[in-house]
N, C-alpha and C positions, 0 to 999 in steps of 0.2 A: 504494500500500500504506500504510495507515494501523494506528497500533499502540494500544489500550486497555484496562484492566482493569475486572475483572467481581469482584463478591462472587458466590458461588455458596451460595446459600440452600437448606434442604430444610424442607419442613412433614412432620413426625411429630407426629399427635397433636393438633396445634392448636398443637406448639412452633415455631418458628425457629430451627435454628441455621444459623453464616457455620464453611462449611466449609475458608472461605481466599480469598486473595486468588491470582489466575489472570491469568498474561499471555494475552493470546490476539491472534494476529495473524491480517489477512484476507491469503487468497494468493486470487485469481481466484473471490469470490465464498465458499469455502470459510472456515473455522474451522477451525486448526490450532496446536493448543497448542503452542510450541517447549519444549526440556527448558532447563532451567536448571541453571546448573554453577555453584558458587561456589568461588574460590580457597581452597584448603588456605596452610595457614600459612607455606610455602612459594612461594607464590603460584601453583601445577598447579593446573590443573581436571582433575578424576577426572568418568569416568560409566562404564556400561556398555552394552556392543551385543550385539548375537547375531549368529552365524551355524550355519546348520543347527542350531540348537536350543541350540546351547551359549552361554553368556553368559559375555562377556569381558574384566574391567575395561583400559578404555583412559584414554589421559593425552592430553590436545591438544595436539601438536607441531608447533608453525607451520615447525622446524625439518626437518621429516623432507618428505621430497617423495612419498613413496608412503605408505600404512596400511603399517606393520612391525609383525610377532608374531615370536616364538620360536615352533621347531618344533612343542615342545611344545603349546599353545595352537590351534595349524594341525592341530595331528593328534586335538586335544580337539575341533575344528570340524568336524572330517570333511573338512578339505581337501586333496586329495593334490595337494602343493604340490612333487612330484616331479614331476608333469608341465610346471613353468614353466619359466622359460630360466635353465639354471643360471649363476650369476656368483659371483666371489668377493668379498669384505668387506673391507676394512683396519678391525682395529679396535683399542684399547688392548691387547688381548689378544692381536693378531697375527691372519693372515688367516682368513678363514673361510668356509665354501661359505653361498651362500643361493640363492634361486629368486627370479625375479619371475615373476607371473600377476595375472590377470582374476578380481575375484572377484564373482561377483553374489549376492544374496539380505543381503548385510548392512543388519543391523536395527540402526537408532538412534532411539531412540523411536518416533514414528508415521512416521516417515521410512523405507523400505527405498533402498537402495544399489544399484545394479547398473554393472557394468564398473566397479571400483575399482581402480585398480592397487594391489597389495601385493607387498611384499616379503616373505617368510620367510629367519629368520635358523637355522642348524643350532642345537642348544642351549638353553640357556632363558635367554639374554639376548635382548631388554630386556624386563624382569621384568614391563613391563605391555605391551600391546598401543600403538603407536606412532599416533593419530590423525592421519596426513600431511595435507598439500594436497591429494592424489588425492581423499580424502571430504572433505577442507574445501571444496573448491570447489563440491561438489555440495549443500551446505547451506548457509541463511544466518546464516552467522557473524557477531555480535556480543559485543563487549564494552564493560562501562561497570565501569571498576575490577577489585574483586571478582568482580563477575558476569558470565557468559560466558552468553549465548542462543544455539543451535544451532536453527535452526529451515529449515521444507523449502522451497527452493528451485524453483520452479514454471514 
């Protein structure tokens, strides 16, 4: 796997313009643009995913071992996150019911997700969608500083 960038040019007209600079990595022959995340001032990388059509701002949690959402957000996804194994939560707030399940069809950029474990938390803690190891593993994850590449895992 080798990594390069491209200017991406358009002729309108007889003009040229450089519509940007574009990572692009080969995965098995393929051209697959990874998303890029830059640290907030904070040092989080934000981006968003979809599932079942709903879009979901998440935060990249090297800390979290499954993708975690609040109910809320589960139930904006159409996920009946009632049917997963119910467990309880120790949290600053004291304990809490949550579910784990299998979620498939989650969207992160040209990437879809299938069998991801998550967690759903009752409530609308943690206020963003929890990015675990369950999807990091399934993408290939890089950082240099600031910048974080998620790109697909093949």
């Amino acid at each position: 796997m080798f990594q390069f960038k491209t200017v991406l040019l358009v002729c309108l007209c007889g003009a040229v313009a450089v519509l940007g600079l574009l990572d692009w990595e080969q995965f098995d022959g393929d051209f697959v643009a990874p998303i890029t995340l830059h640290a907030d001032e904070e040092g989080h990388f934000f981006g968003e995913l979809t599932v079942n059509g709903a879009t979901l701002r998440y935060i990249v949690d090297s800390g979290a071992s499954n993708v975690t959402m609040n109910s809320i957000d589960a139930r904006k996804a159409q996920i009946n996150y009632a049917e997963g194994d119910v467990i309880s939560l120790l949290t600053p707030s004291g304990e809490v019911p949550a579910y784990n399940l299998k979620l498939s069809g989650m969207v992160i950029g040209p990437a879809t997700l299938n069998g991801v474990d998550v967690t759903v938390i009752e409530g609308d803690s943690p206020p963003y969608v929890l990015l675990g190891l369950s999807a990091q593993r399934m993408l290939d994850v890089k950082r240099d500083n600031e910048v974080m590449t998620l790109g697909i895992r093949r």
